[in-house]
Every structure is written in C-alpha cells, then in structure tokens.
Biopython code that builds the backbone (N, CA, C, O; Angstrom):
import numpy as np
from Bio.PDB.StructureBuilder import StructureBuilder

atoms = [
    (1, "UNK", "N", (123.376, 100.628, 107.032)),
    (1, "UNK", "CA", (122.487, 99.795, 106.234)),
    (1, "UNK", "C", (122.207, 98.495, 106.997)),
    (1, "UNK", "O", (123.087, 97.956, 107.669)),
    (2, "UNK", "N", (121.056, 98.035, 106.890)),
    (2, "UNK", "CA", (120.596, 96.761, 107.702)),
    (2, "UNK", "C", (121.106, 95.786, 106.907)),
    (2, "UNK", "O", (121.826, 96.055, 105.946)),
    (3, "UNK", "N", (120.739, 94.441, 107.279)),
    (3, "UNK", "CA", (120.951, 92.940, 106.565)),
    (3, "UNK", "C", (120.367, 93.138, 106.246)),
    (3, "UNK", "O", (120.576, 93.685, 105.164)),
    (4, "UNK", "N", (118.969, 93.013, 106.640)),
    (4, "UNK", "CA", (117.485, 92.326, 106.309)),
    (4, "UNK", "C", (116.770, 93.405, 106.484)),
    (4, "UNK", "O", (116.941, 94.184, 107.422)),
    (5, "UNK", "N", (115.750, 93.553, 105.422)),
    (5, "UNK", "CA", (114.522, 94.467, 106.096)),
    (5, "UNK", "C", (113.969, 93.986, 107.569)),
    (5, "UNK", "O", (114.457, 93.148, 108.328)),
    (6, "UNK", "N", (112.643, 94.890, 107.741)),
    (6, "UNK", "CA", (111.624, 95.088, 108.806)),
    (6, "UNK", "C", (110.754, 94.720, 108.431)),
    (6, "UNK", "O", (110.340, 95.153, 107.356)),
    (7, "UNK", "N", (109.965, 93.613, 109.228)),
    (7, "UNK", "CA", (108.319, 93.692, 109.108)),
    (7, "UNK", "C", (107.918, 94.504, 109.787)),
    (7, "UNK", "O", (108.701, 95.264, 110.355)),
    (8, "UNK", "N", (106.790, 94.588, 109.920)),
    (8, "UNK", "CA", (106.014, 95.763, 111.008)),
    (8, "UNK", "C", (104.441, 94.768, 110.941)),
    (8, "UNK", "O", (103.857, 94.074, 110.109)),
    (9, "UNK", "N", (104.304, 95.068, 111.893)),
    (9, "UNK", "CA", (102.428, 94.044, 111.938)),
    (9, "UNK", "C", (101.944, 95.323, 112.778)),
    (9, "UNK", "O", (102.597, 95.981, 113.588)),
    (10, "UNK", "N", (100.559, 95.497, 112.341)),
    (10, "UNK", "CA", (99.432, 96.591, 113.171)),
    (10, "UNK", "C", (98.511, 95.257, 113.117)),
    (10, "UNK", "O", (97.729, 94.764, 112.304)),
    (11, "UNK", "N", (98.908, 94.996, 114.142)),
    (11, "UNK", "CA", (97.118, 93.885, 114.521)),
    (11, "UNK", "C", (95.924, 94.246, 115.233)),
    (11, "UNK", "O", (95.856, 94.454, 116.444)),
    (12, "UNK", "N", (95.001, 94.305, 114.412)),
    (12, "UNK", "CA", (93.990, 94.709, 114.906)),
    (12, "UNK", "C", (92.544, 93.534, 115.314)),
    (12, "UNK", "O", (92.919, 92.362, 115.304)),
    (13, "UNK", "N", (91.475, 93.665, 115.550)),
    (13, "UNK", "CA", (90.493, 92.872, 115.920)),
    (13, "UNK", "C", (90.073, 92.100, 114.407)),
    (13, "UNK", "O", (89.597, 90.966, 114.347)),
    (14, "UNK", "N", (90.263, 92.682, 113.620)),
    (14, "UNK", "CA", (89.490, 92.246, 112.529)),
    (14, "UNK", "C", (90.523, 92.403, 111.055)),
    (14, "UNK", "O", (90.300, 91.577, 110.169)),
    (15, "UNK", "N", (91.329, 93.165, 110.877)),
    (15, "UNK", "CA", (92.610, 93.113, 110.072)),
    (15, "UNK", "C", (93.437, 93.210, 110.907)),
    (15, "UNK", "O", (93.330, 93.314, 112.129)),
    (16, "UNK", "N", (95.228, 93.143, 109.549)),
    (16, "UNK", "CA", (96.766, 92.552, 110.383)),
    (16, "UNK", "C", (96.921, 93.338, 108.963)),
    (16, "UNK", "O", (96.799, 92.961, 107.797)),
    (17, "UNK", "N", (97.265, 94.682, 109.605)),
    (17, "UNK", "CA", (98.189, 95.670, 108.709)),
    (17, "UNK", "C", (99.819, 94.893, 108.595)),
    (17, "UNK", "O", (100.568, 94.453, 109.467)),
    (18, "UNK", "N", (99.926, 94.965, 107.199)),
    (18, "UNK", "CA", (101.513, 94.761, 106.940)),
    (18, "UNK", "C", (102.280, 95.630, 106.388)),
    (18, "UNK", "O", (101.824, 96.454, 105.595)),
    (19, "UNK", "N", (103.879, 95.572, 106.801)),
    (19, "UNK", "CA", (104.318, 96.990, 106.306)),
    (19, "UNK", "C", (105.765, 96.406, 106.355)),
    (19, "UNK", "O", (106.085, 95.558, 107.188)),
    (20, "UNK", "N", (106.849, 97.036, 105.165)),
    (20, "UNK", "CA", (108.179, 96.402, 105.395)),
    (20, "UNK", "C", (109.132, 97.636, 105.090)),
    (20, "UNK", "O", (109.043, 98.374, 104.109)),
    (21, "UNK", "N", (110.174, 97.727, 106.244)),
    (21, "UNK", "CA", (111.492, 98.821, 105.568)),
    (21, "UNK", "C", (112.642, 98.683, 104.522)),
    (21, "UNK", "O", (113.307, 97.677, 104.277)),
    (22, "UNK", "N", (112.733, 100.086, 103.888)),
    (22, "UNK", "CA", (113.776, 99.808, 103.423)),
    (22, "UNK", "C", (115.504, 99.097, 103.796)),
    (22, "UNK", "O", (116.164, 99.146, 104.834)),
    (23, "UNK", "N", (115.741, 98.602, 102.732)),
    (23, "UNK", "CA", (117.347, 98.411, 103.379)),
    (23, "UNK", "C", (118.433, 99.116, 104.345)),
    (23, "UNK", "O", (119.462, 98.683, 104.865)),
    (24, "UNK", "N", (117.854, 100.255, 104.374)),
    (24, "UNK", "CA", (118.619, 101.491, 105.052)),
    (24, "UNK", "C", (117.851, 101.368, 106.945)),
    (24, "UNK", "O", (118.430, 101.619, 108.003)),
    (25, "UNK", "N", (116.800, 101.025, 106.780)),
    (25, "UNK", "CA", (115.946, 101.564, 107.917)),
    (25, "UNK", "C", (115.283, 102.258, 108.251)),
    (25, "UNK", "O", (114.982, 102.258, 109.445)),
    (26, "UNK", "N", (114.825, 103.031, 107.517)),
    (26, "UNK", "CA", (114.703, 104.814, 107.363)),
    (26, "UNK", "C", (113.120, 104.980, 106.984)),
    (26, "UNK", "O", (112.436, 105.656, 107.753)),
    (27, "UNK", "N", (112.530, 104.416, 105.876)),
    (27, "UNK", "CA", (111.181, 104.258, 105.711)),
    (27, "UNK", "C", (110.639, 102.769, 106.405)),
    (27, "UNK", "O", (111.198, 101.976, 107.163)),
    (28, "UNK", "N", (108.927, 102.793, 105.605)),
    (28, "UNK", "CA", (108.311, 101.880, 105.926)),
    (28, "UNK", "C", (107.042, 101.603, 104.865)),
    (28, "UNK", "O", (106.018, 102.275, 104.987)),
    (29, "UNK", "N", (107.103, 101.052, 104.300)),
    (29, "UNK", "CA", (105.574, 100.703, 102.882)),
    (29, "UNK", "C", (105.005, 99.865, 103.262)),
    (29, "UNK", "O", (105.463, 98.943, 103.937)),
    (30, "UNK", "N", (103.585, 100.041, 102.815)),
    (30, "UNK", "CA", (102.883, 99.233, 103.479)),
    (30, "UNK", "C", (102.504, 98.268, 102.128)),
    (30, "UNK", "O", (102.211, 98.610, 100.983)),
    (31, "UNK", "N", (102.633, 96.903, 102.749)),
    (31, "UNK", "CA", (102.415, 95.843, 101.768)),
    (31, "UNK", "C", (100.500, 95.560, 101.422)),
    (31, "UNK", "O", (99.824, 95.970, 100.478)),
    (32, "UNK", "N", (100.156, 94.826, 102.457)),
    (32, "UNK", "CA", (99.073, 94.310, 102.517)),
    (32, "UNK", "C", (98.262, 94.654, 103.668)),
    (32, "UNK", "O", (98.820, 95.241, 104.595)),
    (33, "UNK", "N", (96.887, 94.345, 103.757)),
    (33, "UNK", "CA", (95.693, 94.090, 104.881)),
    (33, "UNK", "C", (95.492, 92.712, 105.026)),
    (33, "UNK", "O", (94.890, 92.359, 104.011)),
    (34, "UNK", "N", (95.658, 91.866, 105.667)),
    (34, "UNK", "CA", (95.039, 90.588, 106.249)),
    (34, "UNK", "C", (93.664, 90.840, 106.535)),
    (34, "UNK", "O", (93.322, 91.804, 107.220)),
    (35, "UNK", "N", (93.113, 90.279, 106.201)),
    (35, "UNK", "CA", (91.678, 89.944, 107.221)),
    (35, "UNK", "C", (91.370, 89.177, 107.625)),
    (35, "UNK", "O", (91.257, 88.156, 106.948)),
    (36, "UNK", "N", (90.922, 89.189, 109.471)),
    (36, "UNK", "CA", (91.240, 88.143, 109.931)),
    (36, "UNK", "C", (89.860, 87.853, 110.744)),
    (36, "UNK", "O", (89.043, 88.773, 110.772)),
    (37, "UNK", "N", (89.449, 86.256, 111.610)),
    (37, "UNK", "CA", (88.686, 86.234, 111.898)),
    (37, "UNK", "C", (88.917, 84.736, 112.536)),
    (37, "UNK", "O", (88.921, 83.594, 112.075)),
    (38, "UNK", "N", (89.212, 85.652, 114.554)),
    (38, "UNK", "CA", (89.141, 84.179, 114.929)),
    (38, "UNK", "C", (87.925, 82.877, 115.383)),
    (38, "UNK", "O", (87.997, 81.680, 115.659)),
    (39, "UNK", "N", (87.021, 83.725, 115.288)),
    (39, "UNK", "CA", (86.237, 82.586, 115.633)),
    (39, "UNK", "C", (86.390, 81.514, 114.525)),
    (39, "UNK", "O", (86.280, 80.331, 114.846)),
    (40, "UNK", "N", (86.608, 81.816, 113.396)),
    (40, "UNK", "CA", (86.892, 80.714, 112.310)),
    (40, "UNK", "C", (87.956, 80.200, 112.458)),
    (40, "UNK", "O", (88.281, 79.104, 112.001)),
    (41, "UNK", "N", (88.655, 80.956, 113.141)),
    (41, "UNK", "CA", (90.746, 80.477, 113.301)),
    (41, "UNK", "C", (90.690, 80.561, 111.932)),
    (41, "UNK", "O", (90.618, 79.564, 111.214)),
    (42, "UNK", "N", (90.731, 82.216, 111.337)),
    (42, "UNK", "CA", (90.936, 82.167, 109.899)),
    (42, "UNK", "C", (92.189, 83.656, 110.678)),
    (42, "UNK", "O", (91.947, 84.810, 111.033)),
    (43, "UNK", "N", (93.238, 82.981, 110.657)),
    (43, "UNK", "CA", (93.948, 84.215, 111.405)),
    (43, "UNK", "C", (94.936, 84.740, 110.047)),
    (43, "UNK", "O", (95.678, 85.674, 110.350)),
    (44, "UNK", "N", (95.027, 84.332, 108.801)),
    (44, "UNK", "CA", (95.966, 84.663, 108.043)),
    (44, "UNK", "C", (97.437, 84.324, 107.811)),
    (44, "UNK", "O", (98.179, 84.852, 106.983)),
    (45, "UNK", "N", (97.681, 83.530, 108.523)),
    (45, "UNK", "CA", (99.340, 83.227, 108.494)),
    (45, "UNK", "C", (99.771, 82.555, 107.774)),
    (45, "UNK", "O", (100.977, 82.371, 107.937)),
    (46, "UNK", "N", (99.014, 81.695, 106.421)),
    (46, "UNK", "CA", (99.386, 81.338, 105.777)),
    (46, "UNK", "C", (99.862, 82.658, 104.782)),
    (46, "UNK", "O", (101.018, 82.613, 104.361)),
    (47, "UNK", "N", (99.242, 83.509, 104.501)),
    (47, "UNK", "CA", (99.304, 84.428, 103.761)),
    (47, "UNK", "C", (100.706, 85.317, 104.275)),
    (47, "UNK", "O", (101.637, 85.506, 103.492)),
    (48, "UNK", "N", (100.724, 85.802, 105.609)),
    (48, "UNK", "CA", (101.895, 85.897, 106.172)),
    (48, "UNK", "C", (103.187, 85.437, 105.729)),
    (48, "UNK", "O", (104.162, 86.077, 105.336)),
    (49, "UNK", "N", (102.967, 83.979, 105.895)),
    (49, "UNK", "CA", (104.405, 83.346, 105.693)),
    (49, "UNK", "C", (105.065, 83.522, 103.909)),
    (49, "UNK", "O", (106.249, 83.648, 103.596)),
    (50, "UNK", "N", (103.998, 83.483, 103.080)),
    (50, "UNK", "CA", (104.157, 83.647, 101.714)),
    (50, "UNK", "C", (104.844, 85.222, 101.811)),
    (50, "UNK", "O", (105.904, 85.467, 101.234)),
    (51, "UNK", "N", (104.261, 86.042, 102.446)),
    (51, "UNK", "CA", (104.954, 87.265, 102.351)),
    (51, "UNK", "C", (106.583, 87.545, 102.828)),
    (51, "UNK", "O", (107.504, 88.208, 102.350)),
    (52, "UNK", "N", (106.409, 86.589, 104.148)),
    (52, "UNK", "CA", (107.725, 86.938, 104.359)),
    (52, "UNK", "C", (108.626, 86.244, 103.615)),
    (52, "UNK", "O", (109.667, 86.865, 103.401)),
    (53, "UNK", "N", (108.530, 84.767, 102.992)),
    (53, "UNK", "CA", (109.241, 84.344, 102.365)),
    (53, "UNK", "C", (109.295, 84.815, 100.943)),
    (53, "UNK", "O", (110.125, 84.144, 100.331)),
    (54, "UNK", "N", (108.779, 85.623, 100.268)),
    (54, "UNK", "CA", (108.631, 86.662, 99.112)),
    (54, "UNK", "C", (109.867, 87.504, 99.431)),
    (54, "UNK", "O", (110.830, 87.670, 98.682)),
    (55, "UNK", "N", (109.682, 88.049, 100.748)),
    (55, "UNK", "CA", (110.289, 89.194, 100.790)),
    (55, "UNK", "C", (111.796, 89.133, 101.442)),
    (55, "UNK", "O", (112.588, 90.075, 101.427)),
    (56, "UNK", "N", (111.965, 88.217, 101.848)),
    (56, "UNK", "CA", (113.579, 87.280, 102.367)),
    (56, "UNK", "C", (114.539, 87.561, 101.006)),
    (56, "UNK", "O", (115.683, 87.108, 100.952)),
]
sb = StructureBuilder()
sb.init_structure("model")
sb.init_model(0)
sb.init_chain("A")
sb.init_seg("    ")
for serial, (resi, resn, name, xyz) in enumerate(atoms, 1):
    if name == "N":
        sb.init_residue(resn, " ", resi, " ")
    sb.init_atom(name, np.array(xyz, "f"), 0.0, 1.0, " ", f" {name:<3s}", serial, name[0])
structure = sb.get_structure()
C-alpha cells in the first residue's frame, strides 16, 4: 500500500488530462480536463493546485 496517492498529468497542446491512483497503486481515475491556453498564460494551475490540495 502507498502513503499517498498518484497524480498522473497527460499534457497536451490544448488540455491537461488529470488522473489519480488508488491507495494500493493498482488503478488510476480520471479526475478532470484542464483547458489550457498559452498564449493567454491561461495554463490552469490554479485549478491544479486546488486539486491536489483536495486530494492530499
């Protein structure tokens, strides 16, 4: 059994797949889609950080 889960990030050009494991290690669910967009520097990490600190 782990401490802590897993994030997982699929970053792509235009979304930031999110995905977290179980306690064990063994799976993976996918939380959210970011959508992102740097010419705005709209990269999502505020949204990010809310997740991971949700999920801590």
């Amino acid at each position: 059994m782990l401490k802590h889960k897993i994030i997982g990030l699929d970053v792509g050009s235009r979304t930031v797949g999110i995905a977290i494991s179980d306690l064990m290690g063994w799976t993976a669910q996918g939380l959210d889609t970011l959508q992102i967009n740097e010419e705005e520097n709209e990269l999502g990490i505020d949204a990010l950080i809310d997740i991971i600190q949700k999920e801590n």
